[in-house]
N, C-alpha and C positions, 0 to 999 in steps of 0.2 A: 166085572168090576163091582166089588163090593161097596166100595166108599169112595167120599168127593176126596183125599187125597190120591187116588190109582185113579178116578177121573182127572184132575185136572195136571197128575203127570202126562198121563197121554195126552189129553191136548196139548199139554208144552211141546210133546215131542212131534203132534202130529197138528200144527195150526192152522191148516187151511180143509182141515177135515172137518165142516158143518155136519156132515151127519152123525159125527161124536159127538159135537155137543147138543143135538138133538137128544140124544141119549140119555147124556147129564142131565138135561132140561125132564128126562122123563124119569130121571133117580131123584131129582128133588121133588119132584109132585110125589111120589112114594112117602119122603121124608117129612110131606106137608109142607113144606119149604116155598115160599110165597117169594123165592127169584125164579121159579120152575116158569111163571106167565114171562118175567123179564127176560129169560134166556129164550125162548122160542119168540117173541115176537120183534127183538131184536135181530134174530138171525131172519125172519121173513122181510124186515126193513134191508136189511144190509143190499140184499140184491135187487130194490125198487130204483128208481133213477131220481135225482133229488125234486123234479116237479111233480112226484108220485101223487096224486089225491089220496092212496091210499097209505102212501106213508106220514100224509099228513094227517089224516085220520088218528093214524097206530100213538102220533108224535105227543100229545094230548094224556093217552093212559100209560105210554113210556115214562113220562113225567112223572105221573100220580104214583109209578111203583117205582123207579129212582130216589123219591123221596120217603117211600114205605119201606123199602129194601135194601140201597145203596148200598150204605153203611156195613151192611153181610157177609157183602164182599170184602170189607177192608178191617176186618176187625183185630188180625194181626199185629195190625200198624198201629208203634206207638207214635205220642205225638211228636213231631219234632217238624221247626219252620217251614212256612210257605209250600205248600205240596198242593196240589190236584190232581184227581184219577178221575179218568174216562173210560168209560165201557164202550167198547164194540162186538158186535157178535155174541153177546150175551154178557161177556164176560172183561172186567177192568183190564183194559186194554193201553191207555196211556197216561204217563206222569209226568206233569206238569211240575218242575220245583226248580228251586232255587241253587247253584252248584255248589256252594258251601253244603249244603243239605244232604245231594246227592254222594257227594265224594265220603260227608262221614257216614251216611245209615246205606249205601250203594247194596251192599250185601244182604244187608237187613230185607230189603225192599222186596227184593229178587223172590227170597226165599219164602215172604209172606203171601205175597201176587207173583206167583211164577207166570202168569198168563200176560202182563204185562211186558212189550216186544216194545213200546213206542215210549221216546224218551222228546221231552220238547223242553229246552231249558231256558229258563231266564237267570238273568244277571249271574252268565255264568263264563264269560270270556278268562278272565281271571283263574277259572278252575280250567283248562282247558287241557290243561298238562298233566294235571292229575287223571282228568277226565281219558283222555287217549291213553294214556301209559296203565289204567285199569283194566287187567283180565276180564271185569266181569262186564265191560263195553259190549263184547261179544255175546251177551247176551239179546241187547238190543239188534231188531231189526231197521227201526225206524230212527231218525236223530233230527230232530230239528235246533238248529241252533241261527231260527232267526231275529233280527233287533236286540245281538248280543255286544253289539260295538266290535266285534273279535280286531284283532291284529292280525297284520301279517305272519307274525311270528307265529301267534296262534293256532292259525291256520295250519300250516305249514308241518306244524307237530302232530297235527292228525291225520295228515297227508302222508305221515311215515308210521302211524302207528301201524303194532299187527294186530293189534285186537279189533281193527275198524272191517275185518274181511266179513263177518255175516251181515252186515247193512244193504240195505235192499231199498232205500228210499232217505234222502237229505238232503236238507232244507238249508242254506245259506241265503234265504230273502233279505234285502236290508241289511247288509253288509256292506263296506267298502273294501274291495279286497284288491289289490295292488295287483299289477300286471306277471311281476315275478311269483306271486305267489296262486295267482292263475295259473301261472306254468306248470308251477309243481304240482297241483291238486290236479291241473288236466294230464300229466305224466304218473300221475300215482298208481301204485298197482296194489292199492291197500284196499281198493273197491273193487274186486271182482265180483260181485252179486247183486251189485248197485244197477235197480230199477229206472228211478225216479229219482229226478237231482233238479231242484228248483231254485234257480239265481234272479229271483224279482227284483227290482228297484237297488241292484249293486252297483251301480255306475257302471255297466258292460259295456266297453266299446269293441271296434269293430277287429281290430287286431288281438283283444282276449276271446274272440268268439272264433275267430279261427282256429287258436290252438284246442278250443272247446272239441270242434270239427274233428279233430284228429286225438282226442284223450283215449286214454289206455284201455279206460273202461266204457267206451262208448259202443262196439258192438253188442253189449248187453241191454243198454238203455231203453226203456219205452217210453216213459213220459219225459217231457223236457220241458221247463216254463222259464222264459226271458222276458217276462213281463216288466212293460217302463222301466226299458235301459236304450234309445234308441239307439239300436247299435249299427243302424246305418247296412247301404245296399253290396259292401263285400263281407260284414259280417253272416247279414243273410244268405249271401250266394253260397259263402261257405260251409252253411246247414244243412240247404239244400242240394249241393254237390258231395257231401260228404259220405264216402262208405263207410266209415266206420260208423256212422250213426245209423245204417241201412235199416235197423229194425226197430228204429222210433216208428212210434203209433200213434202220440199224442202231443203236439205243440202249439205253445203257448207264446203264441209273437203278438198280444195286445198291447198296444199303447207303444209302439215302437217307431214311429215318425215314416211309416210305409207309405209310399204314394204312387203315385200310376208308373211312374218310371221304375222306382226299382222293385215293382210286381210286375211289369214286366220284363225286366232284366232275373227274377226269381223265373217265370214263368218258362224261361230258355234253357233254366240250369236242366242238365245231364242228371236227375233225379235218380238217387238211389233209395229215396222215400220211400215206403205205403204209408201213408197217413187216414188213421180211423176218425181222427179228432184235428180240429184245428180250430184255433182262437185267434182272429183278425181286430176283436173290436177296436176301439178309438185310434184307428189311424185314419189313412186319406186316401182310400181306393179310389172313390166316384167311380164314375161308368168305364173309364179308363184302363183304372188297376180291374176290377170286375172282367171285363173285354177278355185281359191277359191270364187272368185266374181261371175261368175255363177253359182257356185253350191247354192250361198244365196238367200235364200225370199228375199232380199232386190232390187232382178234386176226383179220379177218377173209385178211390177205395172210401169217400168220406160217408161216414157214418153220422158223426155232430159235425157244425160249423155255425160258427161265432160271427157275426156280422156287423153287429151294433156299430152305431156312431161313424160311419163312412162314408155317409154323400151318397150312396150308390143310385137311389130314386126307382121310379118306376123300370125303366128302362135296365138295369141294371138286374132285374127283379126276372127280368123275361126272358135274358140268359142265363141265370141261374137255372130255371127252371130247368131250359131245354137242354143244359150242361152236367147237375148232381144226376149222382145214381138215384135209381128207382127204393134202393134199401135205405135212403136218410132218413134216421130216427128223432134227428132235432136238428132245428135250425135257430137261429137268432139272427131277427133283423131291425130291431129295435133303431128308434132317431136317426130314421135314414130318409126322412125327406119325403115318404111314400105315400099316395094316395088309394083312390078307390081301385084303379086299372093294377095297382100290384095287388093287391087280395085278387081281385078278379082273376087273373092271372094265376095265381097260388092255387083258389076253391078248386081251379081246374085241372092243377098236376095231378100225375099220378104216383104218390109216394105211399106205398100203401103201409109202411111200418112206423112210420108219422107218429110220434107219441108227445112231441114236441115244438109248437111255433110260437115265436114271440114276435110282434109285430107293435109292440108299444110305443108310444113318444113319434109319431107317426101324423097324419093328417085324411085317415081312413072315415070317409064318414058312412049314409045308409047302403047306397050301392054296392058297396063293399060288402056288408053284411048281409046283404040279403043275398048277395054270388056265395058267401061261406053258410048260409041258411041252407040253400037250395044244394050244397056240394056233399061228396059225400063223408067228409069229415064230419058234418054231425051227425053221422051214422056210426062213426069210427070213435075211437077212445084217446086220443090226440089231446092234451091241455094246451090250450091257447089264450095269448095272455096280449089283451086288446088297452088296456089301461092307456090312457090318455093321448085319444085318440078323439075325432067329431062327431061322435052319434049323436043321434035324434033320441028319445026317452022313447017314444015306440019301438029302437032299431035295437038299444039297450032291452026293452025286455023281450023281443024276439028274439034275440041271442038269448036271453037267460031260459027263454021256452024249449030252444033248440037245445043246448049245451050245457044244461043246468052247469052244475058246479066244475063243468071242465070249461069253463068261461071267467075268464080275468076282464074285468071292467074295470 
């Protein structure tokens, strides 16, 4: 490829191919081209994990060349209302705008940033019709259409569109969306490619979570987020009993009014789960729900889990241990009540791909630290994140002697 337009067709056509735009990144150092630094060290962040020290490092001269370069990207684009473009993986990745906006320049936009897949819309319920009933929708893989007020009607129209089939990830957070129109969006067969579908803080109860259980496009789904909607102990059974959702990897049940009962009425379900990912925080486990949570299939593939805010305490702490896999890569167990005897506890598992523990809002004071001094985590590349917890100023800078900068205080 001679030029950045036969570059950035083929990545339109080929987007999950990093080592094309490696490439790119090596045509514009050629060109002298000062986005050449911003595509490569972009594409080295994308696959760090958000507690990266090293992405936070990178986060810093990202900045300095966003603001040197940005603009390179988008110079196509006339001006017209309320827009925002984000870069991922090198390259303007998402636009932020307004649906009046969208619906008149839609084409315009495409063809100036073809590399742009993610569409996030504000004040745009109103365009919603226009928006589905648009050929060039199918462009987009991503749609977020959260804090748009939508209707039911609204909804519903996109639930029948056919331009909605290459979506692969959508956002209805903050929405109130009416039970019939639940139906329809869980019965749609307008998402066959659909990923990732996140329903935060929509008033979910427990009879729209079952039809969720059984949606058209639920064997495809991986990630799933129900965060603060407490949708109560049969909409959960129905998650976790669900085959159609059998090849979810990642869910998101925080702030759902869980408590020892109905984590153990979860913990019985006939699981068709593997879960990599699970996010528990701000409910009500205590040592109870904890108890029922290990004895589940559901902790046997965990890779992260979410813990924060749950009563669980020391004791809770001790079956964890002797319960996660040996491959857990992160954990949170933040404002749980914890003392010295759960670090002590922790310094001694053996997790050896550990690149993550949060143990904040906590009541851990020297004991603790000198068991995580003495372990072999500070031997290992683990960030741990100790913030406002009871040390001593001597315990505080032996941590910082041991764990230089992968230590949160």
């Amino acid at each position: 490829m001679r030029d950045e337009a036969s570059f950035l067709k083929a990545i339109v056509e080929r987007p999950d191919d990093d080592e094309l735009r490696y490439m790119y990144g090596d045509f514009l150092e050629e060109q002298g081209d000062a986005r050449a630094e911003f595509v490569r060290l972009q594409l080295r962040q994308s696959i760090l994990e958000p507690w990266s020290l090293l992405r936070a490092q990178q986060q810093e001269r990202l900045n300095e060349l966003i603001a040197e370069c940005g603009n390179e990207f988008l110079r196509e684009l006339p001006p017209f209302p309320y827009y925002e473009i984000s870069c991922e993986r090198g390259l303007p990745h998402e636009i932020q705008i307004a649906g009046s906006s969208l619906v008149e320049n839609a084409e315009h936009i495409i063809a100036a940033t073809p590399t742009i897949r993610s569409l996030r819309l504000v004040r745009g319920g109103r365009w919603l019709r226009e928006i589905a009933d648009g050929l060039w929708l199918r462009h987009f893989q991503n749609l977020n259409l959260s804090k748009n007020e939508l209707t039911n009607e609204q909804l519903s129209r996109l639930a029948f569109s056919e331009f909605s089939d290459e979506l692969i990830s959508l956002n209805l957070d903050t929405n109130r969306i009416g039970r019939a129109t639940f139906a329809t969006i869980a019965r749609s067969d307008a998402f066959p490619k659909l990923r990732e579908i996140s329903f935060r803080h929509i008033g979910l109860r427990s009879e729209e979570l079952a039809l969720l259980a059984d949606a058209e496009w639920g064997p495809s789904i991986r990630r799933l987020a129900l965060h603060g909607n407490r949708i109560g102990e049969r909409g959960i059974v129905a998650v976790g009993e669900s085959r159609r959702l059998g090849n979810l990897r990642a869910l998101d049940l925080r702030e759902n009014g869980i408590d020892q009962l109905i984590m153990r009425r979860l913990a019985n379900c006939d699981y068709g789960l593997e879960l990599r990912e699970l996010d528990l925080q701000q409910n009500s486990l205590q040592f109870g729900g904890v108890r029922a949570f290990t004895r589940s299939p559901a902790i046997r593939n965990l890779r992260k889990l979410w813990l924060g805010f749950n009563g669980i305490r020391d004791e809770g702490v001790d079956m964890l241990v002797e319960s996660l896999p040996s491959e857990l890569i992160a954990c949170d167990l933040r404002g749980n009540q914890l003392t010295d005897a759960a670090l002590v506890t922790l310094a001694a598992a053996e997790f050896p791909d550990l690149s993550y523990l949060c143990l904040s809002q906590n009541h851990i004071g020297d004991r603790g630290a000198r068991a995580l001094i003495d372990s072999p985590l500070a031997a290992g590349h683990a960030v741990i994140d100790l913030v406002q917890n009871e040390f001593s100023g001597v315990a505080q800078h032996d941590l910082l002697q041991a764990f230089g900068d992968r230590i949160r205080l």
